[in-house]
ROSE-4610 file (N, C-alpha, C; in Angstrom, 1 decimal, always signed):
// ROSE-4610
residu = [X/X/X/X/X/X/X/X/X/X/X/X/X/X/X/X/X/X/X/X/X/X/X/X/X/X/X/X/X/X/X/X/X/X/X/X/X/X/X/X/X/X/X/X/X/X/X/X/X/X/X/X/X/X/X/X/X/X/X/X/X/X/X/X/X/X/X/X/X/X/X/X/X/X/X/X/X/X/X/X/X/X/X/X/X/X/X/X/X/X/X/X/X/X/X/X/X/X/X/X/X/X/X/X/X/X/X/X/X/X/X/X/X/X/X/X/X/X/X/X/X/X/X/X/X/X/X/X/X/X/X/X/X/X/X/X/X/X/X/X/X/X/X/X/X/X/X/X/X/X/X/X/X/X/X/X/X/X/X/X/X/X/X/X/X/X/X/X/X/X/X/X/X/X/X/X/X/X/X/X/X/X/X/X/X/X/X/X/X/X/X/X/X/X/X/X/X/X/X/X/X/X/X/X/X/X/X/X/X/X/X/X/X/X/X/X/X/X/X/X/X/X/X/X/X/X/X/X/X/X/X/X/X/X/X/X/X/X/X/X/X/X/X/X/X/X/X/X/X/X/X/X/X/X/X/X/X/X/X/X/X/X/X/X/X/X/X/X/X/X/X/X/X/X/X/X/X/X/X/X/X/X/X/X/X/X/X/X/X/X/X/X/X/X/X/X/X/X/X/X/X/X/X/X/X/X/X/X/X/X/X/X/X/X/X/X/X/X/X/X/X/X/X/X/X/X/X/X/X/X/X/X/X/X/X/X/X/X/X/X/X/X/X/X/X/X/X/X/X/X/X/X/X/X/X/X/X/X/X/X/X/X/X/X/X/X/X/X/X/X/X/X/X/X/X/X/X/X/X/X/X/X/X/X/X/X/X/X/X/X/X/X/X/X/X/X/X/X/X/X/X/X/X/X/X/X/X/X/X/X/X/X/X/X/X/X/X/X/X/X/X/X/X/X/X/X/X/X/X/X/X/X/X/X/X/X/X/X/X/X/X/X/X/X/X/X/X/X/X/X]
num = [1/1/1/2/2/2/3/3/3/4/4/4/5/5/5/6/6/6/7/7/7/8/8/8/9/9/9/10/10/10/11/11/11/12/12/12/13/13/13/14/14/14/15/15/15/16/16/16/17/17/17/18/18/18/19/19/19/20/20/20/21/21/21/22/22/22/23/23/23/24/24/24/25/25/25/26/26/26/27/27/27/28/28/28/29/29/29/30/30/30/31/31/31/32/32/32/33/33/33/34/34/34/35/35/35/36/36/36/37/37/37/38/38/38/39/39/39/40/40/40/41/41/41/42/42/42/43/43/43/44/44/44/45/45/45/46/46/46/47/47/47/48/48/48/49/49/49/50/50/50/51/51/51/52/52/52/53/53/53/54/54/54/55/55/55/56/56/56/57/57/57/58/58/58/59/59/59/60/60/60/61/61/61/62/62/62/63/63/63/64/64/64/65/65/65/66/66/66/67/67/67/68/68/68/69/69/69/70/70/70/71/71/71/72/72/72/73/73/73/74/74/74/75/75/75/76/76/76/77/77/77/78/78/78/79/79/79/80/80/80/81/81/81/82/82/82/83/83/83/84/84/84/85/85/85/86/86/86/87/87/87/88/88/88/89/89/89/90/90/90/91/91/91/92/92/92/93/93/93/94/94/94/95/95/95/96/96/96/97/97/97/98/98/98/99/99/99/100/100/100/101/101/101/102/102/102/103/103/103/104/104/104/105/105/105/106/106/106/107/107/107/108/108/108/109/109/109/110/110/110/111/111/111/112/112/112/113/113/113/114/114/114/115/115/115/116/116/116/117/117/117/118/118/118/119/119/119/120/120/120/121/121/121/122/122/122/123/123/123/124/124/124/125/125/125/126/126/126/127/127/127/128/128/128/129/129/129/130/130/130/131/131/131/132/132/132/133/133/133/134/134/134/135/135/135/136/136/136/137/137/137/138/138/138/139/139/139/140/140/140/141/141/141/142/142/142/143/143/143/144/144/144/145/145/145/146/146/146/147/147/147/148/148/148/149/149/149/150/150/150]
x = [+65.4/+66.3/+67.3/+68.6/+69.4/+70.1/+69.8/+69.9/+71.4/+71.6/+72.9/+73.5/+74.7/+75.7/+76.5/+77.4/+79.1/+79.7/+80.7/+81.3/+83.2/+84.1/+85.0/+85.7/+87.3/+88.1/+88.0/+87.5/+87.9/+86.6/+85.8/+84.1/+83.6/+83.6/+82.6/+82.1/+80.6/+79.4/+78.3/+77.7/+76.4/+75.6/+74.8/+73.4/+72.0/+70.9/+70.1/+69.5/+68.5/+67.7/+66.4/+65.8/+64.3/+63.8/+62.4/+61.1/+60.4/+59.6/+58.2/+58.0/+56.7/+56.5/+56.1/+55.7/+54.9/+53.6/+52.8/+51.6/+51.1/+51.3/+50.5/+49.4/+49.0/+47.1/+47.1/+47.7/+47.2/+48.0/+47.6/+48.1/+49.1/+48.8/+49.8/+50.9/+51.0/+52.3/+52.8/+51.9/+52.4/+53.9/+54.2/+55.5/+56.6/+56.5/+57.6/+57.9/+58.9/+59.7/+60.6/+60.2/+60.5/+62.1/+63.1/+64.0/+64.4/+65.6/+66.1/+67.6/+68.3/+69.4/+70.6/+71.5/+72.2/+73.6/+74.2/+75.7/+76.4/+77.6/+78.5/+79.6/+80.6/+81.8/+82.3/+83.8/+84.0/+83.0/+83.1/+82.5/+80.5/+80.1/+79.1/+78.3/+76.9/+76.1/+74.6/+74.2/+73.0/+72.0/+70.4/+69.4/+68.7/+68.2/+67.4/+66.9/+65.6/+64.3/+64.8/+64.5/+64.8/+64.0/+63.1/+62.0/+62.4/+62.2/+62.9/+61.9/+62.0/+60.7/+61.9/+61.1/+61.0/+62.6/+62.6/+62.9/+64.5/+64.8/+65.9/+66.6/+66.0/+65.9/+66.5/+66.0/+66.9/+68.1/+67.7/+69.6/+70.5/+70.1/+71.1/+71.7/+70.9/+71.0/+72.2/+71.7/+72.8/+74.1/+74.0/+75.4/+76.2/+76.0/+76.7/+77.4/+76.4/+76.8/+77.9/+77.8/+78.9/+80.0/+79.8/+80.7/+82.2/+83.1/+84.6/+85.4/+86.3/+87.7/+87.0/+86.9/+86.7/+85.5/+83.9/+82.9/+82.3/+81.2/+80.0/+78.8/+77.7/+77.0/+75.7/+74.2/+73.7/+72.2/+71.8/+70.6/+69.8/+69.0/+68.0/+67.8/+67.8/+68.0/+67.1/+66.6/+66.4/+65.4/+64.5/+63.2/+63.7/+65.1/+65.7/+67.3/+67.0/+68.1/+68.7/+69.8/+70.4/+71.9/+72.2/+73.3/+74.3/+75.6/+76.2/+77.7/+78.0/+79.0/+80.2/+81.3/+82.3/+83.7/+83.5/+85.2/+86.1/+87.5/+89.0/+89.5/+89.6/+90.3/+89.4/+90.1/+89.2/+88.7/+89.1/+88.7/+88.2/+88.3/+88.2/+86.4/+85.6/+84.8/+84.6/+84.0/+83.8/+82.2/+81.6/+80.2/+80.2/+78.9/+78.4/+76.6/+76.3/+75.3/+74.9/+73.6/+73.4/+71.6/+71.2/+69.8/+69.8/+68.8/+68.8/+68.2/+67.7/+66.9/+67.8/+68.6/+69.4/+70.8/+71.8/+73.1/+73.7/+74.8/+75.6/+76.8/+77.3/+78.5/+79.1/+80.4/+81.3/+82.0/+82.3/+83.6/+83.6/+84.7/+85.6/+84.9/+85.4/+84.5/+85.7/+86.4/+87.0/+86.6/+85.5/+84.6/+85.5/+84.8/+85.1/+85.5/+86.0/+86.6/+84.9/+84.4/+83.1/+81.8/+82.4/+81.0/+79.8/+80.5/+79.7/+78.7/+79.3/+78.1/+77.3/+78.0/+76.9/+75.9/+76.1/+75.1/+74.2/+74.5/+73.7/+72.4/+73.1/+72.4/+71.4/+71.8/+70.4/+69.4/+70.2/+69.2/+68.0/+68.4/+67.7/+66.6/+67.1/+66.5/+65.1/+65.8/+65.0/+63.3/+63.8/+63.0/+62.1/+62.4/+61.7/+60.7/+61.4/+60.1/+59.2/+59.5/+58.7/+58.7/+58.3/+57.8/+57.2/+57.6/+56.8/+55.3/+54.2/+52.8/+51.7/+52.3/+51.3/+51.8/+50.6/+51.4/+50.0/+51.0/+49.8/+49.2/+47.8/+47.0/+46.2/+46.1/+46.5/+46.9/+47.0/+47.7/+47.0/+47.9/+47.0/+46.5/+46.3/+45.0/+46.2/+45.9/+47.2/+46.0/+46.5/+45.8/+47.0/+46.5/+47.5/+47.9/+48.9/+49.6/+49.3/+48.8/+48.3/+49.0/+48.2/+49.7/+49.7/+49.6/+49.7/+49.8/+50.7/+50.4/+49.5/+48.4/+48.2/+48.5]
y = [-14.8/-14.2/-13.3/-13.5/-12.9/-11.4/-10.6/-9.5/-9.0/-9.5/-9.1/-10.4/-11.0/-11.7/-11.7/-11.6/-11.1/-12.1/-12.6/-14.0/-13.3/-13.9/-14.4/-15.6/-16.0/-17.1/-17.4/-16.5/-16.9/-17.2/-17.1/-17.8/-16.9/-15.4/-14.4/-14.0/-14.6/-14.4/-13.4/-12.2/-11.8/-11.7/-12.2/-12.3/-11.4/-10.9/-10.5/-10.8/-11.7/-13.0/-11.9/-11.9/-11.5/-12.6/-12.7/-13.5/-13.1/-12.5/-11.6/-9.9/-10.3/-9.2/-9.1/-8.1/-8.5/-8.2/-7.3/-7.8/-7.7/-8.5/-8.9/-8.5/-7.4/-6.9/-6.1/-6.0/-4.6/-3.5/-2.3/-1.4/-1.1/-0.7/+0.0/-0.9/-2.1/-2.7/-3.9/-3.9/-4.7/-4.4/-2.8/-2.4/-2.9/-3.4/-3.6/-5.1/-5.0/-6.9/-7.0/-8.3/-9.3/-9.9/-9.9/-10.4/-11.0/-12.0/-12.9/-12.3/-11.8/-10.9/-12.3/-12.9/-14.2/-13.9/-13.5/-13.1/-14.4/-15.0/-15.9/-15.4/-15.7/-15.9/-16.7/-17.0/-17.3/-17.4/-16.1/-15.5/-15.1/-15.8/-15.1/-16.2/-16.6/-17.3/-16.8/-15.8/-15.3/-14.8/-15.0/-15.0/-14.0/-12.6/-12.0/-11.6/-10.6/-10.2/-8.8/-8.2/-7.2/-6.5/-5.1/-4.7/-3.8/-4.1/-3.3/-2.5/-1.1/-0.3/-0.1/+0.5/+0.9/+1.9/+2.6/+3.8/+3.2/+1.8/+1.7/+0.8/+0.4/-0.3/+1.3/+1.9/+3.3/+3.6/+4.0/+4.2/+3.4/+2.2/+0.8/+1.3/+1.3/+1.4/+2.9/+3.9/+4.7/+4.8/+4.0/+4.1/+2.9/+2.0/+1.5/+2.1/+3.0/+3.9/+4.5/+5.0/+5.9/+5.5/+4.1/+3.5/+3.4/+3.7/+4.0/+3.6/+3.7/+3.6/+4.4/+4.3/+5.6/+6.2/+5.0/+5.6/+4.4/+4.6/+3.8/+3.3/+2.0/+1.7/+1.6/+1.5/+1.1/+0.5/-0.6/-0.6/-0.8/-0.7/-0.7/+0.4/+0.9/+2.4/+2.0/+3.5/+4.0/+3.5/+2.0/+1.3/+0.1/+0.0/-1.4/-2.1/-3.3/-3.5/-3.1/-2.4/-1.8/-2.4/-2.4/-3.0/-2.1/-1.6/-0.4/-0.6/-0.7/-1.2/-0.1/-0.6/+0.7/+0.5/+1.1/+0.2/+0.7/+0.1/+0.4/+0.8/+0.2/-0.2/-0.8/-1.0/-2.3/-3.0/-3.7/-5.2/-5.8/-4.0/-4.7/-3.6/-4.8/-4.1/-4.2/-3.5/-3.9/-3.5/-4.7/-4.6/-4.2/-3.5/-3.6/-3.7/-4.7/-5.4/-4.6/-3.6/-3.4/-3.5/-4.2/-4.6/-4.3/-2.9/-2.2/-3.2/-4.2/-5.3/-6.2/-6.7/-7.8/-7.7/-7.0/-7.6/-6.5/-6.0/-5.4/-5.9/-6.5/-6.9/-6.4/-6.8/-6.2/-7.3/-7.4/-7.7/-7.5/-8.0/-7.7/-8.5/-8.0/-9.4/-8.6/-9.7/-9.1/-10.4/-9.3/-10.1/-10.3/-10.8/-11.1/-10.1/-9.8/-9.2/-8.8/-7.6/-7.5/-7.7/-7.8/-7.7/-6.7/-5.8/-4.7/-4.3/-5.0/-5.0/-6.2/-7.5/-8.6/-7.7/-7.3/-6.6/-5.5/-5.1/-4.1/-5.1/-6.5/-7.4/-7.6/-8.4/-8.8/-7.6/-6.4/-5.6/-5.8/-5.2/-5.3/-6.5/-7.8/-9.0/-8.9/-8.3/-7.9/-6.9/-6.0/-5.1/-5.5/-6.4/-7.4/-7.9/-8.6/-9.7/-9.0/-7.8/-7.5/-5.8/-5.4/-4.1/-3.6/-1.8/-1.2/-0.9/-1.1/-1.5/-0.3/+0.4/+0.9/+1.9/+3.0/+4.7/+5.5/+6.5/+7.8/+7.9/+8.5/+9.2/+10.6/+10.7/+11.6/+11.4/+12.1/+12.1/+11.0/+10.0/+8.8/+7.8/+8.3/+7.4/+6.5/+5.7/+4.6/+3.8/+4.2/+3.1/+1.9/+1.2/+0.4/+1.1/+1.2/+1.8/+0.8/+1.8/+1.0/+0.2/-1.0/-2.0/-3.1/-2.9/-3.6/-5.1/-5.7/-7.3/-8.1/-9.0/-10.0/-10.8]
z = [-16.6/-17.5/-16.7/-17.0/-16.3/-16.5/-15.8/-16.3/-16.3/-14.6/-14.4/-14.5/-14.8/-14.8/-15.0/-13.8/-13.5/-12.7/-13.2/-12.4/-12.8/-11.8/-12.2/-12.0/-12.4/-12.0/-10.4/-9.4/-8.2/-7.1/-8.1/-7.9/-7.4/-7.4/-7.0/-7.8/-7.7/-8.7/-8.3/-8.9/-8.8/-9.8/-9.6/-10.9/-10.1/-11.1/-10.8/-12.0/-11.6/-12.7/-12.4/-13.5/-13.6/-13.6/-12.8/-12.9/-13.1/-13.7/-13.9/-13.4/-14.2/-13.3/-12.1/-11.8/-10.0/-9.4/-10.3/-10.3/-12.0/-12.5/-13.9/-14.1/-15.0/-15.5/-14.5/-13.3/-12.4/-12.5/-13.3/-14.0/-12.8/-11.9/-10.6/-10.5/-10.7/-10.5/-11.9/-12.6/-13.8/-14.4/-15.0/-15.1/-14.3/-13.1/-11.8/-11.7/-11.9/-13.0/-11.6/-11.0/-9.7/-9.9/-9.2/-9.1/-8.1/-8.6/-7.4/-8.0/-6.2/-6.8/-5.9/-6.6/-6.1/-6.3/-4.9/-4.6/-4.0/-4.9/-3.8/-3.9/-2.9/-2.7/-1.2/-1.3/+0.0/+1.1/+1.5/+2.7/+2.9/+1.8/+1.1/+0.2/+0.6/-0.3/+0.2/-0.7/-0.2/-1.7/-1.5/-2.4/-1.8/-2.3/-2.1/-2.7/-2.9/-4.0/-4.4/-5.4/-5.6/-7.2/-6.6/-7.5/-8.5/-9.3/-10.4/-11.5/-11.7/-12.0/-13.5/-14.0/-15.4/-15.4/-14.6/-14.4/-13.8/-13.2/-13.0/-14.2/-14.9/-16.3/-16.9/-17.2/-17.5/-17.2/-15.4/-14.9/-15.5/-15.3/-15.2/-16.5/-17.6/-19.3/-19.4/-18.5/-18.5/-17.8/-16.9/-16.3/-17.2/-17.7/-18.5/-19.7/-20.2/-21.8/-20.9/-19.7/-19.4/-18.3/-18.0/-17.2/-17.5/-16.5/-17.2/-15.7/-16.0/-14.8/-13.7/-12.3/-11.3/-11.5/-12.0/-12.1/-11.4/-11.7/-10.8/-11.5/-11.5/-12.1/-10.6/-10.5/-9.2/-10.0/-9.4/-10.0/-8.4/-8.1/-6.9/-6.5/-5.3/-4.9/-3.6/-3.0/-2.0/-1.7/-2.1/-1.6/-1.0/-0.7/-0.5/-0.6/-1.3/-1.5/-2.9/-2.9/-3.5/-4.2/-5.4/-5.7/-6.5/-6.1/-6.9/-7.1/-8.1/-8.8/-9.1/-8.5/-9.0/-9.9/-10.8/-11.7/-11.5/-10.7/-10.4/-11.7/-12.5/-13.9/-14.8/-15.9/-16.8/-16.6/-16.3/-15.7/-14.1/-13.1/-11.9/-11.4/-10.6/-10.5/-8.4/-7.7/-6.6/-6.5/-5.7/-5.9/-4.4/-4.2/-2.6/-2.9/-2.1/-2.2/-0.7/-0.6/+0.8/+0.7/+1.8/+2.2/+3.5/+3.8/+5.2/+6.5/+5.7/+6.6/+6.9/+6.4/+6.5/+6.5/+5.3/+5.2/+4.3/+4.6/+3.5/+3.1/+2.0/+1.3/+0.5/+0.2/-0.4/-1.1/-2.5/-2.9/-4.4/-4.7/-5.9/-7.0/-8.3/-9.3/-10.6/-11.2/-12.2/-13.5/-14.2/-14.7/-16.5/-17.2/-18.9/-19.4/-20.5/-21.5/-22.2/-22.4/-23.3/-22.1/-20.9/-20.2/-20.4/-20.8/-20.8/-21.7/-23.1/-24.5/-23.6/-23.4/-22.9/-22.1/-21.4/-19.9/-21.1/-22.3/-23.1/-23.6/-24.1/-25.0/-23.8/-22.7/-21.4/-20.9/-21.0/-20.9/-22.1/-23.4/-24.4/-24.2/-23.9/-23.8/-22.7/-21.6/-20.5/-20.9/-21.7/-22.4/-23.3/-24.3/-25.3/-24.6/-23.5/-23.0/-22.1/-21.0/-20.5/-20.7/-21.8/-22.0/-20.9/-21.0/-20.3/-20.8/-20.0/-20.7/-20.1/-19.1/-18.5/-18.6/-18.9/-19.1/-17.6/-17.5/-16.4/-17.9/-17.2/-18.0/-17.4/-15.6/-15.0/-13.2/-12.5/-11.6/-10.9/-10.5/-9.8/-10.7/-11.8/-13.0/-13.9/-14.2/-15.3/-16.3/-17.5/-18.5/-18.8/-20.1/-20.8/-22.1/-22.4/-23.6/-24.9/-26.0/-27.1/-27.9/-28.4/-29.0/-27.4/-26.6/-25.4/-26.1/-25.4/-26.1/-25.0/-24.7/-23.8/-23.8]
């Protein structure tokens, strides 16, 4: 399921597809939803993994509510590869894709008219399917939150 998908007329595409979670039933990593983060352009055709916690499912959800001309959106962070989005204007976005192990990129994407409700709906979508399941119960300690589906 595609969380992120941003394309335009000049073929620079980034998607950030969910596959699961990443450890399923094991409370410590069940919440942490697996991604394949897929950038092309010109200069650029590259697949890489990227872990996504509950908590950036949030950011992401907020920088959009508040995304505008001369602001910024980031989903990843400080464990990796990182992806952070900045808007010129309406319609123009510049992405920089940076993975401390491998590769940092850069380019433009001047995506759809309404991207931005779409990117609200995939979130939502994202959230449906893989709920957050696992709560602390004390420092170190994690149950399953009740209602849990199997």
């Amino acid at each position: 399921m595609n969380l992120i998908d941003l394309s335009d007329a000049d073929g620079n595409r980034c998607i950030v597809r969910v596959t699961g979670r990443y450890q399923p039933g094991v409370p410590t990593g069940h919440d942490i939803l697996q991604a394949d983060v897929l950038v092309s352009a010109s200069f650029v055709d590259a697949r890489l993994e990227l872990y996504i916690l509950q908590q950036d499912l949030d950011d992401w959800q907020n920088d959009l509510i508040e995304l505008a001309p001369s602001g910024g959106a980031t989903i990843g962070g400080d464990r990796g590869l990182s992806l952070d989005f900045f808007m010129f204007d309406h319609r123009t976005l510049s992405l920089s894709l940076r993975d401390p192990d491998r590769m940092t990129v850069a380019l433009a994407i001047t995506p759809e008219e309404g991207w931005i409700d779409d990117h609200h709906r995939r979130l939502d979508q994202v959230r449906a399917t893989w709920p957050s399941e696992v709560v602390g119960t004390a420092a170190g300690t994690y149950g399953w939150r009740s209602g849990r589906r199997d």
